[in-house]
LOTI-200852 format. One record per residue (C-alpha): residue number from 1; residue in three letters; z, x, y negated. Coordinates in steps of 0.001 Angstrom, whole numbers. Layout:
REM residues N
{NUM, 'ala', {Z, X, Y}};
...
//
This chain:
REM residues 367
{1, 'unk', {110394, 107714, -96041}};
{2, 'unk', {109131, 105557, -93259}};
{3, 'unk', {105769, 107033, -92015}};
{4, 'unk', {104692, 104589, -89250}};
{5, 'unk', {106543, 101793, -87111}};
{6, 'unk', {105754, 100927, -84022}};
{7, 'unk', {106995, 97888, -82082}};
{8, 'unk', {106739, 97087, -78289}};
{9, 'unk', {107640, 93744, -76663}};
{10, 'unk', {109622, 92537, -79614}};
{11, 'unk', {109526, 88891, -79910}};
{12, 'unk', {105496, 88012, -80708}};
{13, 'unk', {104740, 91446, -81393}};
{14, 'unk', {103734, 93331, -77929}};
{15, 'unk', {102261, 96403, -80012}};
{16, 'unk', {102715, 95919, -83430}};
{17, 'unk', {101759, 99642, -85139}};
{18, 'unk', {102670, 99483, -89013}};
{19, 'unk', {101433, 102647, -90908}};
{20, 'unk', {103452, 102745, -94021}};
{21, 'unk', {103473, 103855, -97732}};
{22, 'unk', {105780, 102973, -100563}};
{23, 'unk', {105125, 99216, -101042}};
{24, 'unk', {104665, 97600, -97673}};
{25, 'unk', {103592, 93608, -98292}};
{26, 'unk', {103786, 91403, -95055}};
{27, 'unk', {102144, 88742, -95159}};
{28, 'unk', {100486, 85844, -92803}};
{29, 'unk', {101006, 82217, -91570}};
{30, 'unk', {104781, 80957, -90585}};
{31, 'unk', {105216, 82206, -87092}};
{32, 'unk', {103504, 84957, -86838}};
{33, 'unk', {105818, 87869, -87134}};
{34, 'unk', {106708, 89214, -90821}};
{35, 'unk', {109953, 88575, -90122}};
{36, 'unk', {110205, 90291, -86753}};
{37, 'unk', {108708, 93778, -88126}};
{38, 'unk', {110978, 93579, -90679}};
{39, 'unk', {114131, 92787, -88239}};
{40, 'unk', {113281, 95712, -86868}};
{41, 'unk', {114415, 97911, -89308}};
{42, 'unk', {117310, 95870, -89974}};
{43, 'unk', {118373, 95876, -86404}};
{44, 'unk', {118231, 99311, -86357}};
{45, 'unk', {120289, 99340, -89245}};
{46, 'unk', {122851, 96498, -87827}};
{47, 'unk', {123424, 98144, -84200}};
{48, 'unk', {124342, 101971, -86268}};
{49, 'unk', {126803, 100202, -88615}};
{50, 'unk', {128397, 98170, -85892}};
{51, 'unk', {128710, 101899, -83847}};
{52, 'unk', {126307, 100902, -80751}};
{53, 'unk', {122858, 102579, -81700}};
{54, 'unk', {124006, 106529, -81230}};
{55, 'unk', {125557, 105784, -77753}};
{56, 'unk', {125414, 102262, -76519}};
{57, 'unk', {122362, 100759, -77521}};
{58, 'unk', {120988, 97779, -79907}};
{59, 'unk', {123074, 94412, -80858}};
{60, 'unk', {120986, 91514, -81586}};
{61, 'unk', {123759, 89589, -83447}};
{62, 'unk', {125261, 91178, -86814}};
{63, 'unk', {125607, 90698, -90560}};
{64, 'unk', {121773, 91422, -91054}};
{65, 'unk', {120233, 89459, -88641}};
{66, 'unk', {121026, 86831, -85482}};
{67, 'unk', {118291, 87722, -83188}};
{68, 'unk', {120093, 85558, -80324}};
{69, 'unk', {119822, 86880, -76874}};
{70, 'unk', {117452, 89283, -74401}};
{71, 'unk', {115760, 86316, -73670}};
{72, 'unk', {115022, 85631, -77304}};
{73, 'unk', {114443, 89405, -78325}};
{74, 'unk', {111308, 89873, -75550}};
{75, 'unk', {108104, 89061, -75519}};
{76, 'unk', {107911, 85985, -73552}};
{77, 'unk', {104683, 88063, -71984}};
{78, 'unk', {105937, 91344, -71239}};
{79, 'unk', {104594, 92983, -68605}};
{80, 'unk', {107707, 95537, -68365}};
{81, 'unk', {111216, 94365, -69395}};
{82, 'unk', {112154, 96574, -72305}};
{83, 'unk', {112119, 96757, -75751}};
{84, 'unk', {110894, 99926, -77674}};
{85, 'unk', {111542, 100857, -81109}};
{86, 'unk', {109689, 104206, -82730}};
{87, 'unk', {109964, 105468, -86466}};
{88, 'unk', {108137, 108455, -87625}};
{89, 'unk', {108908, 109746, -91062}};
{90, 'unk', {107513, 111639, -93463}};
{91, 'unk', {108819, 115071, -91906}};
{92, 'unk', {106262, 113980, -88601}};
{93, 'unk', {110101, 113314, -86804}};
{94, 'unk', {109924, 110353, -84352}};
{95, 'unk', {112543, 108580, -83152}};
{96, 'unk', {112073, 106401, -80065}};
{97, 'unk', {114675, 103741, -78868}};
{98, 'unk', {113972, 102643, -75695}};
{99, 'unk', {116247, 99380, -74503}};
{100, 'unk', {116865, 97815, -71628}};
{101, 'unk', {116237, 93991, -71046}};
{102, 'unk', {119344, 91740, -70517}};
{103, 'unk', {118294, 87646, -70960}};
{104, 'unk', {121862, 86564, -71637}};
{105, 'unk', {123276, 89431, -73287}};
{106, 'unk', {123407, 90051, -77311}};
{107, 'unk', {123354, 93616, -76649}};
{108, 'unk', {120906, 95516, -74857}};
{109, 'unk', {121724, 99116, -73805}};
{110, 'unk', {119200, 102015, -73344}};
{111, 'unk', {117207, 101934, -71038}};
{112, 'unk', {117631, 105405, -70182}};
{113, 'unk', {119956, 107228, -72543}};
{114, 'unk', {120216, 107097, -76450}};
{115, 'unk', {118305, 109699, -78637}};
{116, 'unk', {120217, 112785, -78945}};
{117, 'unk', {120794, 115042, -82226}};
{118, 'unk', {119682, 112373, -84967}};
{119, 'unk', {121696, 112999, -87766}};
{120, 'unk', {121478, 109487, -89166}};
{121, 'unk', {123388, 109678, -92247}};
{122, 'unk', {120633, 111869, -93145}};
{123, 'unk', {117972, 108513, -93064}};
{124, 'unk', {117900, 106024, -95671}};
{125, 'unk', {117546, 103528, -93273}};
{126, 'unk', {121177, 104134, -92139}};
{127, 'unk', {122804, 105352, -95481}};
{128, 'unk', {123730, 103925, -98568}};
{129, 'unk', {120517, 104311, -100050}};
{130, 'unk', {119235, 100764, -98843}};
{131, 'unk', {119280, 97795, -99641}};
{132, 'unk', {118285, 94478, -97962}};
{133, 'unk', {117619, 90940, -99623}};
{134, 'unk', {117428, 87708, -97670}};
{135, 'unk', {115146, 85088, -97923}};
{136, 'unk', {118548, 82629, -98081}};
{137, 'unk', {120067, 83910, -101265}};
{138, 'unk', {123031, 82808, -103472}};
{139, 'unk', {123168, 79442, -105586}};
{140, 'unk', {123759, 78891, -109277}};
{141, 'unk', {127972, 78728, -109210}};
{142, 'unk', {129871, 79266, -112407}};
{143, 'unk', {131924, 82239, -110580}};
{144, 'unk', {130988, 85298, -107924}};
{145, 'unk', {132950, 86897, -105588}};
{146, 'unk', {133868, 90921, -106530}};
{147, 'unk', {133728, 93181, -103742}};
{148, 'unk', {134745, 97018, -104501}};
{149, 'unk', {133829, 98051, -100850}};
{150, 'unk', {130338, 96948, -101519}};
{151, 'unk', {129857, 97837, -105248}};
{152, 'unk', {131474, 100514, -105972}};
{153, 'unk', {132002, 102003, -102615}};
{154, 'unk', {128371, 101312, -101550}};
{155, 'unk', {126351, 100499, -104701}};
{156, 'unk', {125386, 97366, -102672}};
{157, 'unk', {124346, 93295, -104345}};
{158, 'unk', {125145, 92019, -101135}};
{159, 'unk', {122472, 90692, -98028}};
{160, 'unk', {122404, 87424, -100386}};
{161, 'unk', {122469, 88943, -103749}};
{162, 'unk', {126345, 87626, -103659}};
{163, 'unk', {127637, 90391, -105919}};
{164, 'unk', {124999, 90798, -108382}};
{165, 'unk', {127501, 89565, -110917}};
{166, 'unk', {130125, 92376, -110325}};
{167, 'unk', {127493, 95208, -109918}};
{168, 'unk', {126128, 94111, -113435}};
{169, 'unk', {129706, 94334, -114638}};
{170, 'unk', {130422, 97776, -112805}};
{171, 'unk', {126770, 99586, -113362}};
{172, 'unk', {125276, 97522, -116511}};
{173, 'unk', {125380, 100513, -118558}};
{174, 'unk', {123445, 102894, -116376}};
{175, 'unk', {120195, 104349, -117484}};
{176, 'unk', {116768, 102807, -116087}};
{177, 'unk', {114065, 105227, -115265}};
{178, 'unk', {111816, 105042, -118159}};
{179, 'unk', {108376, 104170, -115940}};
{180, 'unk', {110667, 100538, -115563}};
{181, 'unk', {111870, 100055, -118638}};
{182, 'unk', {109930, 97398, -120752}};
{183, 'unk', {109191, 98004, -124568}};
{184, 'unk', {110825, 95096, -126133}};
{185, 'unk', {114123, 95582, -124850}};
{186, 'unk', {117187, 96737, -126675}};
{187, 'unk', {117988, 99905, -124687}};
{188, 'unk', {117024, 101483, -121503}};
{189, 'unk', {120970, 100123, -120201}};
{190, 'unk', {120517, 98137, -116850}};
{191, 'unk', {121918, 95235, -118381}};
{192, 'unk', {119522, 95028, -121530}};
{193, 'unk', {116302, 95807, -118829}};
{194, 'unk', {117705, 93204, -116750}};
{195, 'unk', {117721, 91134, -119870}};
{196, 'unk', {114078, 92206, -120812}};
{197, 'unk', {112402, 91586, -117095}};
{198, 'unk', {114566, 88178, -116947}};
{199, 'unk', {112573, 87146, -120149}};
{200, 'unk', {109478, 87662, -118994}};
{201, 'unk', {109882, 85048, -116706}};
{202, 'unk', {111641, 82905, -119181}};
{203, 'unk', {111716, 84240, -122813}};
{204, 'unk', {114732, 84860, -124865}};
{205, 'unk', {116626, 85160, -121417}};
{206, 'unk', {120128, 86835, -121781}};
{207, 'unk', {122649, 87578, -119265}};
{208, 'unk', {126845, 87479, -119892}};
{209, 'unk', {128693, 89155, -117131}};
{210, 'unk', {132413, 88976, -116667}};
{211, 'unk', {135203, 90161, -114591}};
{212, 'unk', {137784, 87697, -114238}};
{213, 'unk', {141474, 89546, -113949}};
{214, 'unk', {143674, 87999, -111369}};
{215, 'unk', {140877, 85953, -110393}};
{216, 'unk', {139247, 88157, -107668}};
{217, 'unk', {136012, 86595, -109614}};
{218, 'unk', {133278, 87494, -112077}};
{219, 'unk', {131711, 84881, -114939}};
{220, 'unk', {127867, 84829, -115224}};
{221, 'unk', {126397, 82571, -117639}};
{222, 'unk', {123063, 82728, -119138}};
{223, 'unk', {121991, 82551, -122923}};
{224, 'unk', {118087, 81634, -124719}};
{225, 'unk', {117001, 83053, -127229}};
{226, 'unk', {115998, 80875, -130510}};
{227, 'unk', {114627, 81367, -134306}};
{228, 'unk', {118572, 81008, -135011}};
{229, 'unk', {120182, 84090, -132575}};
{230, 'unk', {121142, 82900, -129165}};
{231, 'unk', {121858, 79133, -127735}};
{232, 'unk', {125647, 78984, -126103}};
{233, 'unk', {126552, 79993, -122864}};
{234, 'unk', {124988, 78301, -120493}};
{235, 'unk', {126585, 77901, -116905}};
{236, 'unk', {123970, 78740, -113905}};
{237, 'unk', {123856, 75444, -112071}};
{238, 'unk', {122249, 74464, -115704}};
{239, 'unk', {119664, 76250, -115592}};
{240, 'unk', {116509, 76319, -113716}};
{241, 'unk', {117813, 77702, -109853}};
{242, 'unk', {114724, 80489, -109948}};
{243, 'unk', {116387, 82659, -112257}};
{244, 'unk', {119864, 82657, -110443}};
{245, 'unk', {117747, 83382, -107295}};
{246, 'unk', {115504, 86178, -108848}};
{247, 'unk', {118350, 88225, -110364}};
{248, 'unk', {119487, 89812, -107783}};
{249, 'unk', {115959, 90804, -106722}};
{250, 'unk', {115310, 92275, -110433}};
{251, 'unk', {118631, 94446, -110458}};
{252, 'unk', {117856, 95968, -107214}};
{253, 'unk', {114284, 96760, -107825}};
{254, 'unk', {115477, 98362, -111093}};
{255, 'unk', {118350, 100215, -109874}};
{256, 'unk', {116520, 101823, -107066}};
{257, 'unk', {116291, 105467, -106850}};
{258, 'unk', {113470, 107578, -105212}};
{259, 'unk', {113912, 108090, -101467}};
{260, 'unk', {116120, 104615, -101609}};
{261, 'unk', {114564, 101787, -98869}};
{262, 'unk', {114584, 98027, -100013}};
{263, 'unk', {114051, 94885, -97778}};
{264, 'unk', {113021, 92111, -99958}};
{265, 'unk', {112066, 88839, -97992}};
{266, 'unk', {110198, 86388, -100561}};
{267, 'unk', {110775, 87878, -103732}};
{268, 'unk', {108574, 84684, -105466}};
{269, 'unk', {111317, 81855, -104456}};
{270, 'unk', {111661, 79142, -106960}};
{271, 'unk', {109878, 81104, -109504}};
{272, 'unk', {106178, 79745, -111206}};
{273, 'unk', {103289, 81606, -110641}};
{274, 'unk', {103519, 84268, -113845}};
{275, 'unk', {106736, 84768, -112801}};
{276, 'unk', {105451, 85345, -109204}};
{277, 'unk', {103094, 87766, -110928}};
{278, 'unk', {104999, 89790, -112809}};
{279, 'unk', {107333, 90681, -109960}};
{280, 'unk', {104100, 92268, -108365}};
{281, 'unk', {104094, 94136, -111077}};
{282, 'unk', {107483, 95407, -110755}};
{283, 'unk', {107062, 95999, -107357}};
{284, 'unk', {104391, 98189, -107770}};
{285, 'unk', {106172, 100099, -110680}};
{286, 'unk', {109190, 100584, -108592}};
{287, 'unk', {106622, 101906, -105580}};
{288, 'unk', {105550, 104659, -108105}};
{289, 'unk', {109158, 106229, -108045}};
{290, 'unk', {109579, 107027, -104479}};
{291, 'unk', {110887, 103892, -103391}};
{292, 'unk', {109778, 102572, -100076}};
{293, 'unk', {109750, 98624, -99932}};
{294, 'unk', {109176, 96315, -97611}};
{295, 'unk', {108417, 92870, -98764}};
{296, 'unk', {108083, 89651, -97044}};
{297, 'unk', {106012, 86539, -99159}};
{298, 'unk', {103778, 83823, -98561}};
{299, 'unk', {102530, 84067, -102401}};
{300, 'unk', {99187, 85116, -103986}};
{301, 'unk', {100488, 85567, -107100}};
{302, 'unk', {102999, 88645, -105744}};
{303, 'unk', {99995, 90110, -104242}};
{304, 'unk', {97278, 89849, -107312}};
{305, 'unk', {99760, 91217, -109780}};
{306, 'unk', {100168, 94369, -107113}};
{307, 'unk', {96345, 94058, -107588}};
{308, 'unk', {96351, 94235, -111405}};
{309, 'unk', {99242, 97099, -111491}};
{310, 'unk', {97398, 99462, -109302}};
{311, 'unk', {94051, 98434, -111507}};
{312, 'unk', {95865, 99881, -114299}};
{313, 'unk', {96712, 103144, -112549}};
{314, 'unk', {99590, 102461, -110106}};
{315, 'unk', {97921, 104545, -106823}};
{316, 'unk', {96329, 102360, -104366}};
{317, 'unk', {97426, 104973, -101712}};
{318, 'unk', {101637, 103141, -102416}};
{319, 'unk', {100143, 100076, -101219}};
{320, 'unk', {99499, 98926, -97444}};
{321, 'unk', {99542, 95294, -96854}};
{322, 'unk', {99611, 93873, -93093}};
{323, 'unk', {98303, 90454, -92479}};
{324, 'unk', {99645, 89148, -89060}};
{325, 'unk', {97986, 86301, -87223}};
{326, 'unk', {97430, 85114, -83894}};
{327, 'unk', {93734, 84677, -81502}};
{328, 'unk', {94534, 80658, -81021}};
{329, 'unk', {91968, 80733, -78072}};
{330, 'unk', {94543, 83412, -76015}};
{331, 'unk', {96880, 82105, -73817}};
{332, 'unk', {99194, 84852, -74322}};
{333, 'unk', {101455, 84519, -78046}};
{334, 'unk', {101380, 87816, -79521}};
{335, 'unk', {100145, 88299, -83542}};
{336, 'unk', {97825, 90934, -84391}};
{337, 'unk', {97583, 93173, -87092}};
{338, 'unk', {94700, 92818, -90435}};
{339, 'unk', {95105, 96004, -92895}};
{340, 'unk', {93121, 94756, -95636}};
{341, 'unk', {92785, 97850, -98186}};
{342, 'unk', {93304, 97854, -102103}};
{343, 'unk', {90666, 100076, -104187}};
{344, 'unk', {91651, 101688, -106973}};
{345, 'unk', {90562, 98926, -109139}};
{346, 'unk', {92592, 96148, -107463}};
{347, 'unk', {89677, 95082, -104940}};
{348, 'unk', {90423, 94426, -101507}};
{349, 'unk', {88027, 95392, -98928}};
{350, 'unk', {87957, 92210, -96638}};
{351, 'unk', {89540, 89142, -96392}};
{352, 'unk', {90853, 87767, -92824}};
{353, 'unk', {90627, 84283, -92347}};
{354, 'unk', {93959, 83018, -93591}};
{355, 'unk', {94650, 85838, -95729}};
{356, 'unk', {95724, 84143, -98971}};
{357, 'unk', {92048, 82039, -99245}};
{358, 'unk', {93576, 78472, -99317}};
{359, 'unk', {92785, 78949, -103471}};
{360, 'unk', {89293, 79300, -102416}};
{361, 'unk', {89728, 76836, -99549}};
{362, 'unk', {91027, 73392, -101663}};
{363, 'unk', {88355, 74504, -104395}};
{364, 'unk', {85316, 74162, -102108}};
{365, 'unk', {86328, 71035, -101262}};
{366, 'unk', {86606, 69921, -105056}};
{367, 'unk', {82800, 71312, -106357}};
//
């Protein structure tokens, strides 16, 4: 697990320090650097599985993230030209990559010389045990693309949830761990959980996966529950586009394992606020089992039902939640860094200005 990140001269963050726990929430106006703490970790991530972080240093263009250039990548206020990236994990190991600045480059070597002896197969980060979600992620479409490489070779949905169809084919049967498995449901299967989270955001919600032979393709369609057994199949571009855009975000959440890493950028997209809610919840659950995630969202409701699942017992301690925002009267742009703290009864110590109070803001104006 990720004990603390620090960032130096990365885009608007000059020294952005990020002490982490199990659920990391980012949060703060558009702009202001949620996304560039978590590009961190997924350049990191990008430059290894392209082979140029052990020896050659970090590429700013990949299949997790287009950065652009130097120029792009450094704080436009730098007073040295480098870029430094430090993780310590929970062993009190540090790793610092130090990079050199080049403005027209999308690859900036060390500035010195890489780290030596860093067995990173050994890090989640690097491994199979991650998985990352973008904010962009697939559309309602009556078929998905298969991938073995990425499914059954690396238990991977795909950056844009592409393949959650063919990992619910392949690993549907597979046993939930029983602190995310929800009452109601028919079996603790991934498929019938799947099924049971699904309907909490719409009742009666059930999911048909299949695998197309000689098509290369899977088949999703959904089905609802009524007082008669189930509706027909219903193709996704007919239903509401939240829950095609929240599945993939529910199967990874509940088929992560402890010490896995998860990158989740706006988990609430498309979805109404109890919906928005109860994936708090599940965050929070999925926290508890030794799952680090880092989320990106602009929503209140993620963050109060994190609130309400550690008030009913979830430990505060797997919570840490970063507000970034910027001192408008500097004439420098870097964001800063609020740490507002949950108790163990859901309370949060002190509210920045910005920090989720537009609620409060709109009603003043209406009493």
């Amino acid at each position: 697990m990720i004990k603390k990140i620090d960032i130096k001269n990365f885009k608007v963050l000059e020294n952005g320090k990020f002490e982490c726990s199990n659920l990391n929430l980012f949060s703060g106006i558009n702009g202001m650097g949620k996304s560039t703490a978590l590009q961190t970790l997924l350049l990191l991530r990008q430059s290894y599985k392209n082979g140029y972080l052990k020896n050659n240093g970090l590429a700013l263009k990949g299949n997790y993230v287009d950065v652009g250039v130097g120029k792009d990548a450094l704080y436009q206020s730098a007073k040295r030209e480098e870029i430094i990236f430090s993780l310590e994990f929970e062993n009190n190991n540090t790793i610092d990559w130090d990079f050199a600045y080049n403005s027209d480059s999308d690859i900036l070597p060390y500035k010195n010389q890489a780290p030596e002896n860093i067995d990173y197969e050994s890090i989640s980060l690097f491994n199979q045990n991650f998985q990352y979600l973008n904010a962009e992620r697939f559309v309602p479409e009556k078929f998905y693309d298969r991938s073995d490489f990425e499914v059954v070779q690396n238990g991977n949905i795909g950056n844009k949830g592409e393949f959650v169809a063919h990992y619910l084919s392949v690993y549907g049967n597979e046993l939930v761990s029983e602190e995310l498995c929800l009452k109601n449901s028919r079996s603790n299967t991934l498929i019938h959980q799947v099924w049971a989270w699904m309907g909490e955001i719409t009742p009666g919600t059930k999911i048909n996966v299949e695998e197309l032979k000689g098509f290369d393709a899977v088949r999703l369609e959904y089905q609802f529950e009524t007082n008669d057994g189930f509706t027909n199949e219903i193709k996704p571009s007919n239903v509401g586009f939240g829950l095609t855009y929240v599945l993939p975000v529910i199967v990874s959440l509940l088929s992560a394992k402890s010490g896995d890493i998860l990158i989740i950028e706006n988990p609430e997209s498309h979805l109404h606020p109890k919906g928005q809610s109860i994936m708090g919840k599940l965050l929070a659950l999925v926290s508890k089992l030794g799952v680090q995630l880092f989320v990106e969202t602009h929503s209140d409701h993620v963050l109060n039902g994190i609130r309400v699942a550690v008030s009913s017992g979830i430990p505060s301690s797997n919570v840490k939640i970063f507000f970034l925002h910027r001192d408008l009267n500097s004439s420098e742009h870097f964001s800063k860094i609020s740490c507002p703290k949950l108790d163990s009864d859901g309370r949060i110590d002190f509210w920045p200005d910005g920090f989720f109070d537009e609620w409060d803001n709109n009603l003043m104006k209406l009493i």
